[in-house]
PyMOL commands that place a pseudoatom at each C-alpha (Angstrom):
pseudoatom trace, name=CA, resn=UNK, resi=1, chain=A, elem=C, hetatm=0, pos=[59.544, -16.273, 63.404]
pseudoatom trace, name=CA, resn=UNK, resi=2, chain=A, elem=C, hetatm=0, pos=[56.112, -16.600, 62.830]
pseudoatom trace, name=CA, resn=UNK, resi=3, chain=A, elem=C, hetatm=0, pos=[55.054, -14.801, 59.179]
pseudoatom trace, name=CA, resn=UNK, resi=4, chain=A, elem=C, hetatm=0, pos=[52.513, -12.000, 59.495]
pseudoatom trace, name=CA, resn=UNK, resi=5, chain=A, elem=C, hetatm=0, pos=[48.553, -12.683, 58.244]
pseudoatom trace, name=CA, resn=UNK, resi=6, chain=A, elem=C, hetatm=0, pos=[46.798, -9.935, 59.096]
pseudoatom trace, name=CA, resn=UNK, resi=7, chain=A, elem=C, hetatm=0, pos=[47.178, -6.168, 60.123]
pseudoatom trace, name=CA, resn=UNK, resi=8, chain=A, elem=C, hetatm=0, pos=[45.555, -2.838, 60.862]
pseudoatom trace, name=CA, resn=UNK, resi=9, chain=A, elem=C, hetatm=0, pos=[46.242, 0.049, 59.022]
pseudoatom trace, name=CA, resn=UNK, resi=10, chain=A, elem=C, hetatm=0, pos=[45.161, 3.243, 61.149]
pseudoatom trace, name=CA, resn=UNK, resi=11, chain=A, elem=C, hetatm=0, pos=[45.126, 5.776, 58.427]
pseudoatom trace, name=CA, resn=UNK, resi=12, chain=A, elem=C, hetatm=0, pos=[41.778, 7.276, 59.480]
pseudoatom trace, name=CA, resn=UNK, resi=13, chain=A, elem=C, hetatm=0, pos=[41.425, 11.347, 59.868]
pseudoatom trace, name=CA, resn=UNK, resi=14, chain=A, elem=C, hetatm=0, pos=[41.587, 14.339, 57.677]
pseudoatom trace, name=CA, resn=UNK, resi=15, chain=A, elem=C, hetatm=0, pos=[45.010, 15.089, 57.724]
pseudoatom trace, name=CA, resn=UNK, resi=16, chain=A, elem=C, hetatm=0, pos=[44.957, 18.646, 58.922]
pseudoatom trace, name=CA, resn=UNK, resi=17, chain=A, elem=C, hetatm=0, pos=[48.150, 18.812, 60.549]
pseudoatom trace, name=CA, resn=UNK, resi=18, chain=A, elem=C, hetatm=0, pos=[49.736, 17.913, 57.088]
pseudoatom trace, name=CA, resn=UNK, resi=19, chain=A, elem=C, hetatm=0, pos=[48.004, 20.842, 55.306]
pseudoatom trace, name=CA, resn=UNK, resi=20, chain=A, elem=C, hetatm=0, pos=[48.203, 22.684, 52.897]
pseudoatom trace, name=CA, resn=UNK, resi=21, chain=A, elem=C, hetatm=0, pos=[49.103, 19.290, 51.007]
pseudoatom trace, name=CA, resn=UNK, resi=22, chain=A, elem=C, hetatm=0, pos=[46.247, 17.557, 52.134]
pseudoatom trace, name=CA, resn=UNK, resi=23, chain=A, elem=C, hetatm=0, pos=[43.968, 19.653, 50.906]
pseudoatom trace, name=CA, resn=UNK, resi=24, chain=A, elem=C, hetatm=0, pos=[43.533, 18.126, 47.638]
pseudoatom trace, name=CA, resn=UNK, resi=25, chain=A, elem=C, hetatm=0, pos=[44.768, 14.126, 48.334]
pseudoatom trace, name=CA, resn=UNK, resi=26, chain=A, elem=C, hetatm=0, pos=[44.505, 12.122, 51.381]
pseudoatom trace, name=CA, resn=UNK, resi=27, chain=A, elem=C, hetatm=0, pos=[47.737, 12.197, 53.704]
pseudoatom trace, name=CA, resn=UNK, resi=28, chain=A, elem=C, hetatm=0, pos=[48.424, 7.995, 53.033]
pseudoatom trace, name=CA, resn=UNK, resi=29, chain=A, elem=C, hetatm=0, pos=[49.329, 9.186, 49.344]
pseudoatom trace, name=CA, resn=UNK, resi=30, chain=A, elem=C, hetatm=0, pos=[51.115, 11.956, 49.772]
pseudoatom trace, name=CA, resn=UNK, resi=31, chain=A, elem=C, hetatm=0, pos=[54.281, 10.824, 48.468]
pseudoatom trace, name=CA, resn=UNK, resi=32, chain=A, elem=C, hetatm=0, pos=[57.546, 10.345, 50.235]
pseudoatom trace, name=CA, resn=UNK, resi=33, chain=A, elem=C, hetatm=0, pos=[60.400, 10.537, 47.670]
pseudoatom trace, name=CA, resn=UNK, resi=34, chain=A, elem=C, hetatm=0, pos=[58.581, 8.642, 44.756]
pseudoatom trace, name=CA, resn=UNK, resi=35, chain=A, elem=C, hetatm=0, pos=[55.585, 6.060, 46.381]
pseudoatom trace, name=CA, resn=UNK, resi=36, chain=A, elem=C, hetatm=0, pos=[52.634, 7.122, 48.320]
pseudoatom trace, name=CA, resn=UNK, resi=37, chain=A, elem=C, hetatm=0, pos=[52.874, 6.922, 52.385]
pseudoatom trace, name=CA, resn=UNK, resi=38, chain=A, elem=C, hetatm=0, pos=[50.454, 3.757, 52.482]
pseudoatom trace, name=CA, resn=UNK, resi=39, chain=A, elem=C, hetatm=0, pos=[52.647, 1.543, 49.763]
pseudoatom trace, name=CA, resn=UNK, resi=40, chain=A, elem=C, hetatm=0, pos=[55.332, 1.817, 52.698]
pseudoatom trace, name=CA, resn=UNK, resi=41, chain=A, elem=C, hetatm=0, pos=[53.749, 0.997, 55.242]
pseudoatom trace, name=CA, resn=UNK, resi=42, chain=A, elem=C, hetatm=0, pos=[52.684, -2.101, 53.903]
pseudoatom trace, name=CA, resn=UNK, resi=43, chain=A, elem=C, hetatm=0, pos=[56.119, -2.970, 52.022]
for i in range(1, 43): cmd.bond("trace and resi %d" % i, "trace and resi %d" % (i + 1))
show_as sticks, trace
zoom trace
């Protein structure tokens, strides 16, 4: 298995289907038990 280099992210938009949290942070860190969405992603 070939190890990964490179990747896309797509974490572009204003979250407004996650609001009212989103109103004051961006939906990749809004948290999901204790680390932001985005750290999981990539992890």
């Amino acid at each position: 298995m070939q190890k990964i280099k490179k990747a896309i992210i797509a974490v572009a938009g204003s979250g407004t289907r996650l609001l009212p949290a989103t109103k004051s942070m961006p939906k990749e860190m809004l948290p999901i038990v204790d680390k932001p969405i985005i750290q999981l992603v990539v992890e």
